[in-house]
Steps between C-alpha positions, in 0.01 A plus 500: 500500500616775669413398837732504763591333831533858723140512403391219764726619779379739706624729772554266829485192332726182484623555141535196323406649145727719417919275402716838634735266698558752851257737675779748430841545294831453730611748718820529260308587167270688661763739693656509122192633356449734725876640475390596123176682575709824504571466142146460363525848384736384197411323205606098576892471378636334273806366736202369747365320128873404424535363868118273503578365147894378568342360829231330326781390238703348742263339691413312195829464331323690214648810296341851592335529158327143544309739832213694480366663867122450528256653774430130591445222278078588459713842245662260310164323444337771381792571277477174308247663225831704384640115397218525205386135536274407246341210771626458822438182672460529956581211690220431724401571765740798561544836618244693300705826399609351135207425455294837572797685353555335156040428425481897622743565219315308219730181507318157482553266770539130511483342854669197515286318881700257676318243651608414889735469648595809217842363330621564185544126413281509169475823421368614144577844404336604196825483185330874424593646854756717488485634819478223820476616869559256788531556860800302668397418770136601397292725689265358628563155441838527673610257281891492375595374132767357404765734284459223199126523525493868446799489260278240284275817463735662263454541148623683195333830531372508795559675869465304812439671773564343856355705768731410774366726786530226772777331402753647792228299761678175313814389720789505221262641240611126251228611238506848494621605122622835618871435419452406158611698199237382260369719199090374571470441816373810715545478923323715718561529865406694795610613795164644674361170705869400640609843586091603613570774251130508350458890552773543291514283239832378389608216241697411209524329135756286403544489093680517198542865413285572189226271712574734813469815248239418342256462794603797664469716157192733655625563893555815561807727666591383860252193526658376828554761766810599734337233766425222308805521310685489838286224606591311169930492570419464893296155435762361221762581715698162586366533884177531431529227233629263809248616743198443260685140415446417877157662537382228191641227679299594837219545299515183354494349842206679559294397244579129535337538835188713378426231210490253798307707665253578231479133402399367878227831448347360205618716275684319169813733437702517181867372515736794384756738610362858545458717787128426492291178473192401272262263636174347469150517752242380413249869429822724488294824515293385782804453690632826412288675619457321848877539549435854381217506811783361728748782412702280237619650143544217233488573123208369312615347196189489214634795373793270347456360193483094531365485866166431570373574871642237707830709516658746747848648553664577805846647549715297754590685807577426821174537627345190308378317745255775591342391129522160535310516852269700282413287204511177702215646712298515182474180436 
């Protein structure tokens, strides 16, 4: 469970494991970061918390107390346990953090398997859940739901929880709940892969504000610093907004033409709308590890719950046709 795709990638190699979106953050946000390293000797401020929050806020057309600032999306995960659920049903597969947060904490778990090609279409929650987590669009299934699928999750009583870490790669965002005042219904985004922000870990939740107090009850003083804080209002800001807007839509281009790719290799990919794709071989570890031989990173994907070993995923980059070459040359 608490496997992760940096594991596979190695120094030198063609890194197809690991969904940060850029070998590097822009020059823009980087030269802003680095304007701020002369006041790591305070405590963070609270006008730099005031400032990430109302640009979080606005971004979002949500009011400042419906924001709390995470250190990326895997701290509001681990979080969830101050919610109290009495059972807490994951949508599977899925990002793994819930779950290793809320069984580490005592909480019994319910996964809910989708069947392929992983939609919600049927979905039985158990009535006793009163805590639901689904990814939108899912890592690693990359698949999107639709907002009336998820919103047919609610219930009296209960929390859902849409993990919706990827959902800037989706050109105009149509599904993302994020925007939505609603009492039960818990968002989570981050801003790590787009901005290639992984060393420093920066994110959000989107809530109602006893929801958004509740689960942040046990943090302690300062739990974002000066940087991330500054990385936080720097993101939201309405340029950045735009220029992530028109990175999706490039990306989307892109990973029309790796699923073509993939599917003239062999390979059976997943339909969906993430920056990374999910997709079938026939011994998925044996090819692993010969694309591993070859210099090639892709994430194993046993470790999820609901996928058995004919599955990989691969981030989409530019360099895609290197892996394509790759796994068509296995056949």
């Amino acid at each position: 469970m608490r496997y992760h795709g940096d594991q596979a990638a190695e120094p030198g190699m063609l890194d197809f494991a690991v969904n940060v979106r850029h070998p590097r953050p822009p020059a823009w946000l980087t030269e802003l970061l680095a304007a701020r390293l002369t006041d790591l000797a305070r405590y963070p401020g609270r006008d730099d918390e005031r400032a990430a929050i109302q640009a979080v806020a606005t971004r979002h057309g949500r009011a400042t107390d419906e924001v709390s600032l995470l250190a990326g999306t895997a701290e509001g995960f681990a979080l969830l346990p101050n919610l109290r659920p009495t059972l807490a049903a994951l949508i599977a597969p899925s990002f793994t953090e819930p779950d290793v947060a809320l069984t580490a904490a005592g909480v019994p778990v319910y996964h809910e398997v989708l069947a392929p090609p992983f939609g919600l279409a049927g979905v039985r929650v158990p009535d006793a859940a009163d805590l639901v987590v689904v990814g939108n669009p899912t890592n690693p299934t990359s698949v999107l739901h639709t907002r009336e699928q998820i919103l047919a999750l609610r219930r009296p009583g209960r929390i859902v929880v849409v993990d919706e870490a990827f959902a800037d790669s989706v050109p105009g965002e149509p599904e993302s709940l994020a925007g939505e005042s609603l009492p039960d219904v818990l968002v989570l985004r981050s801003l790590t892969k787009t901005w290639s922000l992984a060393g420093l870990r920066v994110g959000y939740a989107l809530g109602a504000p006893d929801v958004l107090a509740r689960l942040t009850a046990t943090r302690p003083h300062w739990p974002l610093g000066t940087l991330q804080l500054a990385a936080v209002a720097a993101c939201c800001a309405p340029g950045a907004v735009a220029d992530a807007a028109a990175d999706a839509r490039r990306l989307a281009v892109l990973r029309t033409a790796m699923l073509s790719g993939l599917w003239a290799a062999g390979a059976e990919p997943v339909d969906g709308c993430a920056p990374f794709v999910l997709f079938a071989v026939g011994d998925a570890e044996l090819t692993r590890k010969k694309l591993h031989v070859n210099g090639i990173a892709v994430r194993r994907c046993d470790t999820f719950v609901g996928l058995n070993g004919h599955y990989l995923r691969a981030a989409v980059r530019p360099e895609w046709p290197v892996l394509v070459e790759a796994i068509g040359a296995l056949r």
